[in-house]
Structure formats: structure tokens, C-alpha cells
FISE-401001 format. One line per field, with one value per residue (C-alpha): x, y negated, z; chain. Coordinates in steps of 0.25 Angstrom, whole numbers, plus 5000, padded with zeros to 4 digits. Each point is the difference from the previous one (the first is absolute). Layout:
east = [X ...]
north = [Y ...]
up = [Z ...]
c = [A ...]
***
This chain:
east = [4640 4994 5002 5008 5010 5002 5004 5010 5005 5007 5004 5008 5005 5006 5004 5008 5009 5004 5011 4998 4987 4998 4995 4989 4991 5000 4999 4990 4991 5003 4999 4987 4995 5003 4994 4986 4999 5004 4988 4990 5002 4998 4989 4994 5002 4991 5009 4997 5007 5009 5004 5004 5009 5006 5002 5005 5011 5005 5000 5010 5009 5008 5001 5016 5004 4993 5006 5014 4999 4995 5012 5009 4993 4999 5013 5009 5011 5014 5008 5014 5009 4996 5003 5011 5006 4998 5005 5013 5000 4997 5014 5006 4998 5004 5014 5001 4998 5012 5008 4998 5002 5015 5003 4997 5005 4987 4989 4999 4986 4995 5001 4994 4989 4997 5001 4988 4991 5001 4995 4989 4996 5000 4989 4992 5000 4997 4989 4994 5000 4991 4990 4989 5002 4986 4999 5007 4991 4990 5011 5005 4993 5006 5014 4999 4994 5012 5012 4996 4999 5014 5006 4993 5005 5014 5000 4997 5008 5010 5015 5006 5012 5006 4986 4991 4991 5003 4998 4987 5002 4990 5009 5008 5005 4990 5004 4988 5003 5007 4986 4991 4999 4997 4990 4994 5000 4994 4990 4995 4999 4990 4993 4999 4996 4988 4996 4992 5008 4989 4997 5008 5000 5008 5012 4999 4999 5013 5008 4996 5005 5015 5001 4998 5013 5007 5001 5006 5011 5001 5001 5009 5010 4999 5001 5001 4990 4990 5005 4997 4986 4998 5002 4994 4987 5001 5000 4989 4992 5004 4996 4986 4987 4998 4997 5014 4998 4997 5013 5008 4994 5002 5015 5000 4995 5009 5013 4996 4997 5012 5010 4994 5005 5011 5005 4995 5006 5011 5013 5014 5007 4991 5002 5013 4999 4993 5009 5012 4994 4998 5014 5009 5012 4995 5005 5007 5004 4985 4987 5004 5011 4993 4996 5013 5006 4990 5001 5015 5000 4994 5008 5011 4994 5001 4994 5002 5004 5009 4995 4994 5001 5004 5002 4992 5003 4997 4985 4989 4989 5006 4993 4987 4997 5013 5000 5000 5013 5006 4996 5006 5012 5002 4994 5001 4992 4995 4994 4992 4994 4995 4994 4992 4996 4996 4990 4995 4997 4993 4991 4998 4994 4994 4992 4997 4994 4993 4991 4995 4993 4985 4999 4998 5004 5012 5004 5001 5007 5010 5002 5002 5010 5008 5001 5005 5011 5005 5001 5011 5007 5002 5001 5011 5008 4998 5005 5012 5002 4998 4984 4993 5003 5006 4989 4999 4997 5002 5003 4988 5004 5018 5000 5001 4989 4989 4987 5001 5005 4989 4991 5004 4997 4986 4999 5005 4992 4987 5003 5003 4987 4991 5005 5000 4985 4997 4993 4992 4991 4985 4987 5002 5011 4998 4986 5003 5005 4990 4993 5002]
north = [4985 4984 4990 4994 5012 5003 4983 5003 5012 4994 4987 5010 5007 4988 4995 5013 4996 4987 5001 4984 5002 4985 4999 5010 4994 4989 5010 5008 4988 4997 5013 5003 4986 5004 5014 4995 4989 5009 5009 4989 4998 5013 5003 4986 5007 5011 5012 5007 4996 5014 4996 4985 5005 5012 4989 4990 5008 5005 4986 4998 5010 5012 4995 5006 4992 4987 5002 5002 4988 4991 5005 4996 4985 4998 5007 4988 4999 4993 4990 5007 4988 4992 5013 5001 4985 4999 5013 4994 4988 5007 5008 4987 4994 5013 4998 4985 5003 5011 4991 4990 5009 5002 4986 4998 5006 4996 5004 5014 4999 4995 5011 5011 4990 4998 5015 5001 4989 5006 5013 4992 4993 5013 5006 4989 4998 5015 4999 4988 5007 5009 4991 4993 4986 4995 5006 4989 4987 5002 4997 4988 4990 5006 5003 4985 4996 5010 4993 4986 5003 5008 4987 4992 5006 5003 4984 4998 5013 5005 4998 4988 5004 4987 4992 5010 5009 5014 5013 5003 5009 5010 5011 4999 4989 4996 4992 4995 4989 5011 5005 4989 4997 5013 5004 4986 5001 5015 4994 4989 5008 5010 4986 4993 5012 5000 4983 4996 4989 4994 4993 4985 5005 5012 4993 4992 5012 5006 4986 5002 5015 4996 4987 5007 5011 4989 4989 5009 5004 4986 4994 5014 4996 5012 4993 5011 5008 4990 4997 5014 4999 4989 5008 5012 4991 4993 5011 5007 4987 5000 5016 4998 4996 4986 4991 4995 4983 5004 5007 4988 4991 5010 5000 4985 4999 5009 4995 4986 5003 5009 4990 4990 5009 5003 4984 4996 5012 5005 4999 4994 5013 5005 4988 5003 5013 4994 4989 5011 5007 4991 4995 5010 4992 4989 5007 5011 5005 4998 5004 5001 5010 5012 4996 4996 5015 5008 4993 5004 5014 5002 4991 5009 5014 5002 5010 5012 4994 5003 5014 5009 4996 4986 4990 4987 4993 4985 5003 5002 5009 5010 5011 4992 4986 5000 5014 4997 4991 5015 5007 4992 4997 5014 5007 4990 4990 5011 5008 4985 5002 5011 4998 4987 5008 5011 4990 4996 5013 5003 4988 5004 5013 4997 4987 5010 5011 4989 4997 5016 4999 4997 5001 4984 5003 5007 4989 4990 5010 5003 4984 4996 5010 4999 4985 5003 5009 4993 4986 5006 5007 4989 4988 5010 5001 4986 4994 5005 4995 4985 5000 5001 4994 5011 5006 5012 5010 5013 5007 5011 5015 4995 4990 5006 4998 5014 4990 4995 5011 5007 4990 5001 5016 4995 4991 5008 5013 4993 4992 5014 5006 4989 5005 5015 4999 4989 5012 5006 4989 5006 4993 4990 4994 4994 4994 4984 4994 4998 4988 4993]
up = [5893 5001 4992 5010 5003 4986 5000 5010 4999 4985 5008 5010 4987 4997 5011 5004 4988 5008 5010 5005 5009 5002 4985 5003 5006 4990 4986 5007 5000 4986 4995 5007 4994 4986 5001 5007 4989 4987 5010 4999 4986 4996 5007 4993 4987 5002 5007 5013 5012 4999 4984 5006 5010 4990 4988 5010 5006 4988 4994 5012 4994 5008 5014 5002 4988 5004 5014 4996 4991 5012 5007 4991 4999 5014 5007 5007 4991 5006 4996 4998 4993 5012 5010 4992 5002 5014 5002 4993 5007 5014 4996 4996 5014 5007 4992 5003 5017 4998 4993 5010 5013 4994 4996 5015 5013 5009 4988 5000 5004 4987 4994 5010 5004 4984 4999 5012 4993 4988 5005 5008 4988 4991 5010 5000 4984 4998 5011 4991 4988 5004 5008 4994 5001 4998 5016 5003 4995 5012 5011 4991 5010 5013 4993 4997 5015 5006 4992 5004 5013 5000 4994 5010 5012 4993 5000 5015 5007 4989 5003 4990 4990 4994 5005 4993 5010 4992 5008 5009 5011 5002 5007 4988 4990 4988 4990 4997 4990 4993 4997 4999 4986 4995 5011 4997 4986 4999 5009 4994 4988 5006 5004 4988 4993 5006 5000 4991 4992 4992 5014 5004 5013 4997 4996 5013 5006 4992 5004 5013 5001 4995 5006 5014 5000 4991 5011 5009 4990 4998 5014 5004 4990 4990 4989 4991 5004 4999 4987 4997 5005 4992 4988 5004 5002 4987 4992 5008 4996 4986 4998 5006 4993 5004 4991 4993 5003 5014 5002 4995 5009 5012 4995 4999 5015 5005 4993 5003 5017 5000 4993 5009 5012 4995 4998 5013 5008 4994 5008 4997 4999 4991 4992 5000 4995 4987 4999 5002 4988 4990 5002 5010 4997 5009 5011 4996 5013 5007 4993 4988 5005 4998 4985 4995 5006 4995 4985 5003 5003 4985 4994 5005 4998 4986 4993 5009 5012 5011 5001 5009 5019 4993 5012 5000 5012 4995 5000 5012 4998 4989 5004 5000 4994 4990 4996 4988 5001 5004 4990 4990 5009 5000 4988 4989 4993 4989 5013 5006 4985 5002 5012 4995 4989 5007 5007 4986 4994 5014 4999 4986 5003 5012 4993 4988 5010 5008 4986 5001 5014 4998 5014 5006 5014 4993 4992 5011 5007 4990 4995 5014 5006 4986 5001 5016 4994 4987 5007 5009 4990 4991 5011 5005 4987 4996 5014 4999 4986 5005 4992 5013 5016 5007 5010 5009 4989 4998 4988 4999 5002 5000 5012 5014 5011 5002 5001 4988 4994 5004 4997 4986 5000 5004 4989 4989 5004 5001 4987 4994 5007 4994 4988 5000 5002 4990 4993 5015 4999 5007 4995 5013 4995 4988 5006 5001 5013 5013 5000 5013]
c = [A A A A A A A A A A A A A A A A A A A A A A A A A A A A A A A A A A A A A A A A A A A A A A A A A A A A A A A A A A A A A A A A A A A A A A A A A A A A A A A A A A A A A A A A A A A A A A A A A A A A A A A A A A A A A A A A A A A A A A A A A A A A A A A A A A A A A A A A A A A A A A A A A A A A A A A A A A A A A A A A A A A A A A A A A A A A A A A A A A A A A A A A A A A A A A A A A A A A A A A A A A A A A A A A A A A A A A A A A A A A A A A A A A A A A A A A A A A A A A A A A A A A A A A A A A A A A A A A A A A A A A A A A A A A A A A A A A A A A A A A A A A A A A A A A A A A A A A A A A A A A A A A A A A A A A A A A A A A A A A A A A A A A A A A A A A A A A A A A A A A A A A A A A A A A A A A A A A A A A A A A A A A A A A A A A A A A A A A A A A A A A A A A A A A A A A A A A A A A A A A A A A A A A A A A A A A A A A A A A A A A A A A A A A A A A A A A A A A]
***
């Protein structure tokens, strides 16, 4: 047998051991480095080529243990608190939807409908979990490219609900402003990944890239959703490896252009909406109506509610936007507690996990998407508490609406994919960024 085959035939040993076969092309190379090294260094010290190799391999040691050991380091290890959380506050919004189809006799649909985008979202977040989703940074650009022009022609052909183009027709009804901040966030971060940040023109490059998708929210009047984008972009900028005075100044730029759009565009009933949320008792029964009814209904609730089908006729949108005036109109101040807190032990274990991946696509994967699921979680709760102007918000994995729910799968399961396979990193993916 050659030197070579004797070489490989350990590396198979060990790899056989291994049940994840992405990480064998990766140890094979390293081990083979190892061994052709300890080789040359015996053969330096006087032994013959067939002594080199004999020495050299059982330096490596048995090659069935040193496989199992690489199995165990490498294996894709799952979050479960976090499956855990979601799956308690999936089977919290499944409850709330029920509840609300028997406080109402024309919402019956809310529950079967939630039933049939939880079951969507559940095949897509199993799917994720055993996808690779490094596969997916070579697409970024034309996931990018795709989305912009899908807001694009939404803007110029989609139908208009309450002066907002919504739904693209394709043959059927896509809400694709429902999608748009995730789909943009995960691809900018498979962009940015790549760019060289040391570069001046990179961050031009960055600011062109948000302002783009950014305007169109902003001139389509989805205020939210361009706030969200905003964030998403902020934090992608703040994660990357650009030099830390540049990344202020590219904030500064951005805040001053976009408050300076904002002052000199902005219309008077969105003024009204501020004004009605610093102070809703200047007109109680306009644009502060909302507000003063939502701080009511938890005023009233006490701490277990009205109980279970609870009707809440005084408020619009309970099934979506003011869920969470529902829930505590129904279940009580001690459960609206628990549903904020909730959020912050998820944050806590998802910003704890998000300090193990070594992986730099990865992490701008995860930071981003985290920041596009937190903000509405919190802005949701807060709003309806009188901390935050009430916007069109859904309360992740509890509000009704299947594109942001499953939207929200997506989200979670590439977020928990990232991690699982922050300990499958191959040799490629810890070289630095393309230089371009």
C-alpha cells in the first residue's frame, strides 16, 4: 500500500465516524495536513519514509475514537428553549384566534385560517432546519434585485387598501410588503458579507443599497415597514467590520437625509397621529380615540381578566394590531406579563446564542433577522400601553395574518439554523471576506 493510501485510508476511518458529511471534506484536509507534516518531520530526523508514516499515524491516535470525538464537536446542536418559547407563544396565538371566533359571530375564520398558517409555517421551519444556509449568500443580489422590483410593480399595478398599494396580483394575491423586510434584510446580509468594509466606497455602496427599497416604503406609505428596514440596516452596519468613525458618520448621514424627508414630506394626518399620541386627550373622540380605548381596556382588565371568548367591541384590529389589548382584556394583566416577559428571555437567549456563531455571514444573518422579529414584538406590546404611536403591527406568532406568520417561521428557523451549525464551520468559512 502507498503512502498515499495508507494516508487515506485512516482519514476514511475517521471520517466514517461522522454522521454530518459537509464537515468531511473540511477535516479530511486537515487531517491529511497534519499527517504529511508530522511525515516530513520525521523523515527530517533520519527515519525512513515507511517509519515516518507508521510514527505519524499513531501520533494521530485510534482513528475510531478521534472520529467519534469530531462527531460529537461538530454535530448541529438546536436551540430548544428558544423552540420551546416559540412553540408556547405559537400555542398562545392559536388560543387568542379561538377565543376571538366565540366573542365574535362573523370570526370563525380566524381560527381555522390560523390553524392552516401554522401548519404552513411548521413545514417551512422544519425544511430550514435541515438546509444549509450558507446556500443561500450566493443568490443574496438577485433575492435583493427580485424584491425591489416586486415593491416596484406592487406600487404602480397593486390594488390600494386605505391609500397603500398592498397585494400584487400574479394569478393569486401576494402581499408583498408583508415580505419585504425580511427578504431584504437576509439579503443584504449575504451582500454585505462579502464587501470589503475597509473601503469609503463600500459604505456608499451600503447606503445606496437600503436607500433604494427604503424610498419605496416610504413614498407607499408603509411607515412601519420602512422603519423596520431601517433597523434591520443599522444593525447589519453596526455587526460588520467597517471601521467604527465611519459607521457613525454613515448613521449621521442617513439620520440627517431621512429627518430632513421626513419634515418636509410628511402629511397632516400623520402629524396627527403624533400630536394624538403625545397628548390623546386632545381629541378624545379623533386620533387619539384609539389610544385612550386601548389604555382603558387595561385599566379595566384586572389581573385575570374577563375570561376566556371575552368580547372587545370598542377596538379595531384585535385580532391583529391590538392583540395585545385582547389578551389582557381577556386574560388578565398577569398573562400581558407574561407575554412581555416572554419576549425578553427570548431575546436573552437568542443575543447569548448569537455570541457563539463564528461563522461572519451567520452573524449578520442572525443580528439582522433578530432585530426584524424583536422590534415588533416589543413595538406591539408597548403601543398598546401608550409608550409607542400605534402603527400597523403584528404581535409575532399571536396576531392573525399567514404572511407574516409565515414570515416569522422563516425568520426563527433560519435564525435557529445559523445556530445549529455554528460548530459546521468547513475551512472556507472562516477565510476573511472577498475583497471586492
Amino acid at each position: 500500500m502507498s503512502q498515499q493510501q495508507r494516508l487515506e485510508a485512516y482519514i476514511q476511518q475517521v471520517c466514517r465516524q461522522i454522521r454530518n458529511k459537509e464537515m468531511h471534506a473540511s477535516i479530511s484536509q486537515e487531517l491529511r495536513g497534519h499527517l504529511e507534516d508530522k511525515i516530513e518531520d520525521y523523515q527530517a530526523s533520519g527515519l525512513t519514509l515507511e517509519s515516518a508514516i507508521d510514527k505519524a499515524i499513531a501520533d494521530m491516535g485510534d482513528p475510531i475514537q478521534i472520529g467519534k470525538h469530531l462527531h460529537q464537536a461538530h454535530k448541529p446542536r438546536m436551540e430548544w428553549s428558544v423552540v420551546a418559547l416559540v412553540a408556547m407563544l405559537i400555542g398562545f396565538g392559536l388560543l387568542v384566534m379561538y377565543s376571538l371566533s366565540q366573542s365574535q359571530t362573523d370570526a370563525g375564520h380566524l381560527f381555522t385560517n390560523k390553524v392552516v398558517g401554522i401548519l404552513l409555517g411548521l413545514a417551512l421551519f422544519i425544511a430550514l432546519l435541515f438546509f444549509d444556509y450558507r446556500k443561500l449568500q450566493p443568490y443574496s443580489l438577485y433575492l435583493y434585485l427580485g424584491i425591489v422590483l416586486c415593491m416596484l410593480l406592487t406600487n404602480l399595478f397593486a390594488t390600494t387598501i386605505n391609500g397603500r398599494p398592498m397585494y400584487l396580483n400574479i394569478g393569486f394575491l401576494l402581499n408583498v410588503y408583508g415580505m419585504c423586510s425580511v427578504l431584504l434584510i437576509l439579503s443584504m446580509a449575504g451582500m454585505f458579507a462579502k464587501w470589503n468594509w475597509e473601503k469609503l466606497t463600500t459604505l456608499f455602496r451600503a447606503a445606496l443599497t437600503f436607500l433604494v427599497p427604503f424610498a419605496i416604503l416610504f413614498v407607499s406609505h408603509h411607515t412601519f415597514e420602512a422603519i423596520l428596514l431601517l433597523a434591520g440596516f443599522l444593525v447589519l452596519v453596526a455587526v460588520s467590520p467597517a471601521p467604527r468613525r465611519m459607521v457613525w458618520k454613515l448613521f449621521g448621514v442617513l439620520f440627517l437625509t431621512i429627518a430632513g424627508t421626513v419634515f418636509l414630506t410628511i402629511k397632516p394626518y400623520k402629524l396627527d397621529r403624533l400630536y394624538s399620541f403625545l397628548d390623546p386627550h386632545a381629541d378624545p373622540n379623533g386620533s387619539g380615540y384609539i389610544l385612550l380605548q386601548s389604555l382603558k381596556t387595561l385599566q379595566e382588565a384586572g389581573l385575570w381578566g374577563h375570561g376566556f371568548g371575552a368580547s372587545l367591541s370598542r377596538l379595531p384590529g384585535t385580532e391583529a394590531d391590538l392583540v395585545f389589548a385582547y389578551i389582557v382584556h381577556s386574560f388578565g394583566l398577569v398573562t400581558g406579563a407574561a407575554i412581555l416577559l416572554l419576549g425578553i428571555i427570548l431575546l436573552v437567549r437568542l443575543l447569548r446564542a448569537v455570541r457563539l456563531v463564528r461563522d461572519h455571514y451567520g452573524v449578520m444573518l442572525m443580528s439582522g433577522l433578530m432585530t426584524l422579529f424583536f422590534i415588533p414584538y416589543f413595538w406591539s406590546i408597548l403601543m398598546t400601553a401608550g409608550f409607542l404611536p400605534i402603527m400597523s403591527v403584528n404581535l409575532p406568532f399571536i396576531s392573525y395574518g399567514n404572511t407574516s406568520f409565515i414570515m416569522q417561521m422563516l425568520l426563527i428557523g433560519l435564525v435557529l439554523n445559523v445556530y445549529s451549525r455554528k460548530d459546521i464551520q468547513p475551512i472556507e468559512a472562516s477565510k476573511p471576506p472577498a475583497q471586492t
